[in-house]
C-alpha positions as CSV (number, residue, x, y, z in Angstrom):
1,X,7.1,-13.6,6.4
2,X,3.9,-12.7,5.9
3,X,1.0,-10.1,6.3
4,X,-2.4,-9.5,7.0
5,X,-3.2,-5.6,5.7
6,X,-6.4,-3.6,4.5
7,X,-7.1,-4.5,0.9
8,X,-9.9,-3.8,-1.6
9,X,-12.6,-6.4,-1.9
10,X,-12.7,-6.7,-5.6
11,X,-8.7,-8.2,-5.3
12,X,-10.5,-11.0,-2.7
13,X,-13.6,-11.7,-4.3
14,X,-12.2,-13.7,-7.1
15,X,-10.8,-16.1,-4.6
16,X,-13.3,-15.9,-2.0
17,X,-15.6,-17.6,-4.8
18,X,-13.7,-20.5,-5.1
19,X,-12.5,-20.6,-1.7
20,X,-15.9,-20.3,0.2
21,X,-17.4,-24.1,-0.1
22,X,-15.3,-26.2,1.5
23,X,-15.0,-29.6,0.0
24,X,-13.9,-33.0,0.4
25,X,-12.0,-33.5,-2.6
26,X,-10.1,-30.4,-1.9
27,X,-5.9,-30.6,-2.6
28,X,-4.4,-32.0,0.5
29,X,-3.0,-28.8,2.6
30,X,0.6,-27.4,1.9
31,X,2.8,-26.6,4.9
32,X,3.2,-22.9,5.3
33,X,5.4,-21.2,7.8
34,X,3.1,-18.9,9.2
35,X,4.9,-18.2,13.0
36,X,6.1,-14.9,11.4
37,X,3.5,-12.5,11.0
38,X,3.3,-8.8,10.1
39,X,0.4,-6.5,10.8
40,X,0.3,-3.0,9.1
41,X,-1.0,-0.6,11.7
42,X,-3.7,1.0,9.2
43,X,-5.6,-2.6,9.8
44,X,-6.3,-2.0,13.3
45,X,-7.0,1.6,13.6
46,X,-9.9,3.6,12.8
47,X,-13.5,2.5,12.2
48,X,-15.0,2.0,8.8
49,X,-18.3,1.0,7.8
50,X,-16.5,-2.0,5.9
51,X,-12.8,-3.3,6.4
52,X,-11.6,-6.1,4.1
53,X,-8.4,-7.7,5.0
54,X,-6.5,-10.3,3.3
55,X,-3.8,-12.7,4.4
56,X,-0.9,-12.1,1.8
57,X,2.0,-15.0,1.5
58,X,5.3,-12.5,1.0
59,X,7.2,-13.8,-2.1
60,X,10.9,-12.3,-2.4
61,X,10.8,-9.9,-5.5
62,X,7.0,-10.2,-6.3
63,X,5.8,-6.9,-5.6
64,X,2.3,-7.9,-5.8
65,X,0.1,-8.5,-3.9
66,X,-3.5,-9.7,-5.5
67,X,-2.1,-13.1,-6.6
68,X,-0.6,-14.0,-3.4
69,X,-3.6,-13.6,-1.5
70,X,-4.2,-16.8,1.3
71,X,-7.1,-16.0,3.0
72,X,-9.8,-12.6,3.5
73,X,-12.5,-11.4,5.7
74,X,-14.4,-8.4,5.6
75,X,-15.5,-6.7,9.1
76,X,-19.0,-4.9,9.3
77,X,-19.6,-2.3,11.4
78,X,-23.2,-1.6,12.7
79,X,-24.6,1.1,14.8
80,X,-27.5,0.9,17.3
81,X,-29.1,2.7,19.6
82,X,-26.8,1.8,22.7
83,X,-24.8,-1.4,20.6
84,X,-22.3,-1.3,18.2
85,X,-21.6,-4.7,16.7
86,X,-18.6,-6.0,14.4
87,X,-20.3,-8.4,11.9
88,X,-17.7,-10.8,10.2
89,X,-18.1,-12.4,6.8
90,X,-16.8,-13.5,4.2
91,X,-14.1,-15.4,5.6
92,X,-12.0,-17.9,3.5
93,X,-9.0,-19.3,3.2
94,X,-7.6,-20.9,0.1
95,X,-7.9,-24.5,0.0
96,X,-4.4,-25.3,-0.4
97,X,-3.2,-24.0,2.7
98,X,-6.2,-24.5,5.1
99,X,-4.7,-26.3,8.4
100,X,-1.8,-23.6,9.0
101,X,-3.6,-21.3,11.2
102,X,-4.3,-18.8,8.7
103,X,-8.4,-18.6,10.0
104,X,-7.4,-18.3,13.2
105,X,-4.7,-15.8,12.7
106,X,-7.1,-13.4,10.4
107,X,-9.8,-14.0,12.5
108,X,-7.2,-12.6,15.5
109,X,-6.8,-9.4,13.4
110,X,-10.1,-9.2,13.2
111,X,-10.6,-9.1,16.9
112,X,-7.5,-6.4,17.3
113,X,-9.7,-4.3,15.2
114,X,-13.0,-4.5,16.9
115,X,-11.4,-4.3,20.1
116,X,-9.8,-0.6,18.8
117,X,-12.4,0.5,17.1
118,X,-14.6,0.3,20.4
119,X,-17.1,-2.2,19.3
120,X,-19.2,-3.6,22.2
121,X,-19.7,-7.4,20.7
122,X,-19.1,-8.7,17.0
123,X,-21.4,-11.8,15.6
124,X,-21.5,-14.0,12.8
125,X,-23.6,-17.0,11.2
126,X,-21.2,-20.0,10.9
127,X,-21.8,-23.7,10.9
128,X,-18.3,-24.8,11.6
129,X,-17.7,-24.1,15.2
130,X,-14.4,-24.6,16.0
131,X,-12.3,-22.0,14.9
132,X,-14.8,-19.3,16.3
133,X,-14.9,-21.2,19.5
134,X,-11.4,-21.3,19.9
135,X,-11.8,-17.2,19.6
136,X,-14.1,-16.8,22.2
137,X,-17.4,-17.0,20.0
138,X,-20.3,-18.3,21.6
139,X,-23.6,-19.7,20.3
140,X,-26.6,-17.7,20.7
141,X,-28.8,-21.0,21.0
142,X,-28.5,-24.1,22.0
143,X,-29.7,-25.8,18.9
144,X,-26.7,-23.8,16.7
145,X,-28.2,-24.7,13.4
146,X,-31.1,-23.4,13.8
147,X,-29.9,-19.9,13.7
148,X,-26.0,-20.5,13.0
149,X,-25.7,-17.1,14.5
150,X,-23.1,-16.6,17.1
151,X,-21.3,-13.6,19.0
152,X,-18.5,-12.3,21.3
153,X,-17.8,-9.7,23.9
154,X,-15.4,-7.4,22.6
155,X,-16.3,-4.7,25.3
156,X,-19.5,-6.0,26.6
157,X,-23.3,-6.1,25.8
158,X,-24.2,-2.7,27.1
159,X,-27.2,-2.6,29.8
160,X,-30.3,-3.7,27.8
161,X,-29.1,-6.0,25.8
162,X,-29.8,-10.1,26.3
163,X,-28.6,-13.2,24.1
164,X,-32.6,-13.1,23.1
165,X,-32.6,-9.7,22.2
166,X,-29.1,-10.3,20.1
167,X,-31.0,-13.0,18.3
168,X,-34.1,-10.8,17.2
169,X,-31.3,-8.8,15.4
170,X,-31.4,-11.9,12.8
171,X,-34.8,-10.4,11.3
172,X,-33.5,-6.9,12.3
173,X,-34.1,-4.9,8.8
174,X,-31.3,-2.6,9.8
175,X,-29.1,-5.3,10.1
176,X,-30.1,-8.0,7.9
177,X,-27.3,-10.4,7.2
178,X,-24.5,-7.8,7.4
């Protein structure tokens, strides 16, 4: 089994380094049962200025954590006047075991907790589009990589609030790049 649980950034970081480029000479994926999944409560609830999660491979009799680390993604929280936003980055997944759903099964958690933390929309710059699409992530323009920036409805865009005026948030000061 595994688990995706709060964890401190300095145990991701080290990984997240290697893992964040992908490449084409990277290892060819390992298979990785990863239909069993546990979720420690403390990841979902409450709202934090900065939640870092990590995806943890459960080896029997290795009470450790930091080495067995798959995948991470930190969750930003920013408030405006009248929008709160969910900013996602750093998201990675080691190389080795890319193509078992681990992205999308983070990226899920990462939802959960927007979602209970009250969060009206969540964005972040990506160039690959699939697995955001696949979440409900939409591009804010039509030309993606011009901007890369993308969002989604978690509760809504509160009354005010346009795809343009999401966009000017790009060159926001108070928001910068999360």
């Amino acid at each position: 089994m595994n688990i995706v649980k709060c964890v401190s950034w300095r145990d991701c970081e080290p990984q997240w380094t290697q893992w964040k480029d992908f490449k084409k000479d990277d290892p060819t994926p390992q298979k990785l049962n990863t239909a069993k999944l546990y979720l420690e409560m403390e990841t979902i609830v409450g709202k934090t200025p900065r939640r870092t999660l990590g995806y943890i491979k459960e080896v029997p009799g290795d009470p450790t954590t930091t080495g067995n680390i798959l995948g991470c993604a930190i969750v930003y929280a920013k408030e405006l006047p009248g929008l709160s936003i969910g900013g996602i980055g750093k998201m990675a997944v080691d190389p080795k075991y890319r193509l078992n759903g681990i992205a999308t099964q983070l990226l899920d958690v990462c939802i959960r907790y927007m979602f209970q933390a009250g969060f009206h929309i969540s964005i972040l710059w990506a160039s690959v589009l699939k697995v955001y699409e696949k979440a409900g992530y939409i591009p804010l323009t039509e030309k993606h990589q011009e901007t890369n920036m993308m969002y989604r409805p978690i509760h809504g865009l509160p009354v005010g609030w346009t795809k343009e005026k999401l966009l000017d948030l790009k060159n926001n000061p108070k928001i910068g790049t999360f």
